[in-house]
N, C-alpha and C positions, 0 to 999 in steps of 0.2 A: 938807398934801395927804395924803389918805388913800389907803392902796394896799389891794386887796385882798390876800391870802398868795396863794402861787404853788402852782399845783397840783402836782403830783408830777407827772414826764411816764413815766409808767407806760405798759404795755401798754394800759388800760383808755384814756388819755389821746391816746396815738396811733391806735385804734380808732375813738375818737368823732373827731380830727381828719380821716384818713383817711375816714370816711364823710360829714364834712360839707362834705369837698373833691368826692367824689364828687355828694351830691345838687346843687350848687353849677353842679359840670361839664354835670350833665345839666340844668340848666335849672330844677330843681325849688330853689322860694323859701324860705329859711331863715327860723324865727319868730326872733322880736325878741332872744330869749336866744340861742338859736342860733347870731343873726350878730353879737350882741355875744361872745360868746364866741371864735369863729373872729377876729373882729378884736383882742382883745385878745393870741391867740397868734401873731398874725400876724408882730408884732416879731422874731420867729425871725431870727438874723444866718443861719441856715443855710439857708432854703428850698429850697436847691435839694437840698442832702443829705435833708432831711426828704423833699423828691418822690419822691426814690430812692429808700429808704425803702419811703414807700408804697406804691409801686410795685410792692417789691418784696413787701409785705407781703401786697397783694391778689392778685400770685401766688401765695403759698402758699397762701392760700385756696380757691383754686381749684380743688383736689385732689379726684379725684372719689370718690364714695361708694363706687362700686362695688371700687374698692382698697381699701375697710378691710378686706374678709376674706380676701383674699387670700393670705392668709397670711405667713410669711416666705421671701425669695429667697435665703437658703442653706438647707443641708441641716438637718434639725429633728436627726438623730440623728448624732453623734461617730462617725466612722470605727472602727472597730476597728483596733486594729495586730497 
């Protein structure tokens, strides 16, 4: 039996699982690689850690733009003593 090598589970790897849980969630149909692919990772003994996870991961995402310039919340300049 031939196995394919196992992917790294990188950022790059929970990114692409994470987005294809979502299009999945919302209704929207995975092409043929797509859902072979989600079903082959699917053997995860952890899924429910992996959900958290995700979860938690498309919170951070969510950060809004308008905070990048914001600057920094401490003081930019050292106290004088």
């Amino acid at each position: 039996e031939c196995q394919k090598p196992k992917r790294a589970k990188d950022a790059a790897y929970h990114r692409e699982k994470m987005l294809l849980c979502k299009q999945e969630e919302a209704g929207i149909q995975l092409n043929a690689k797509q859902a072979d692919w989600k079903d082959d990772t699917d053997d995860e003994s952890d899924d429910q850690e992996l959900e958290a996870h995700y979860m938690y991961m498309a919170k951070l995402q969510q950060v809004s733009l308008g905070d990048v310039d914001s600057g920094p919340i401490f003081d930019t300049e050292p106290e004088q003593k």
